[in-house]
N, C-alpha and C positions, 0 to 999 in steps of 0.2 A: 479466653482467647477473643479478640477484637478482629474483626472480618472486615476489611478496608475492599467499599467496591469500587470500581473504575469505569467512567464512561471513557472509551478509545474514542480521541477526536483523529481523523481522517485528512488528510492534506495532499489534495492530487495538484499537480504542475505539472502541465502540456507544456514542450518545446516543439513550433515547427510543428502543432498541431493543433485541430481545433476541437475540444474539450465539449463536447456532447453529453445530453444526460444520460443517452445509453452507456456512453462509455464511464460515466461516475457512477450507475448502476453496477456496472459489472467490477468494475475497480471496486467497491464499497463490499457487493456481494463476497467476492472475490479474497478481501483484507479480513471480511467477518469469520472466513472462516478458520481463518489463526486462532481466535479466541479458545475453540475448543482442543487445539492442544498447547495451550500457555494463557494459563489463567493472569490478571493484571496488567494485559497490554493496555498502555498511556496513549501511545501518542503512534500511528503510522503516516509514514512519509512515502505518497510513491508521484516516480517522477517520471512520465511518459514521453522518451524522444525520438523524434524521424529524423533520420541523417541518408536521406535517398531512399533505395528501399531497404535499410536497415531501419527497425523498429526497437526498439530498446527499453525495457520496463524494470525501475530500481526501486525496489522497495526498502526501507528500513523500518523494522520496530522498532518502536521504546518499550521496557518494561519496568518495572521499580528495580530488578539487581541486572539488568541484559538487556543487549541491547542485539539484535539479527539485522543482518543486512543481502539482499540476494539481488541478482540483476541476469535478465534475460534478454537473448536479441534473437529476434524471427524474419520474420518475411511479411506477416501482415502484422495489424492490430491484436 
């Protein structure tokens, strides 16, 4: 059996925001902890947008066979 490991590269985009290292701290934090329930995530995409005070955060995985996609809307960051 051949064990194929994965480094998850991380892709944040602010719209209508400004992209802070706390906030790719906590987005990174945040995305790592996917890892431990779905082993071989490739690739996260999240996409941070303000439209007034609606706050909007869409994440997608990639995996090698799946692909997850979730999207939240709050009041703050």
């Amino acid at each position: 059996m051949v064990w194929e490991e994965y480094i998850m590269q991380i892709f944040i985009t602010g719209r209508n925001l400004q992209l802070t290292d706390d906030i790719r701290d906590y987005v990174e934090k945040k995305v790592g902890k996917a890892e431990t329930f779905l082993d071989g995530i490739i690739e996260a995409n999240v996409v941070l947008d303000v439209q007034g005070h609606r706050h909007i955060a869409e994440v997608t995985l990639m995996a090698k066979r799946a692909t997850f996609h979730a999207q939240s809307e709050t009041g703050n960051v």
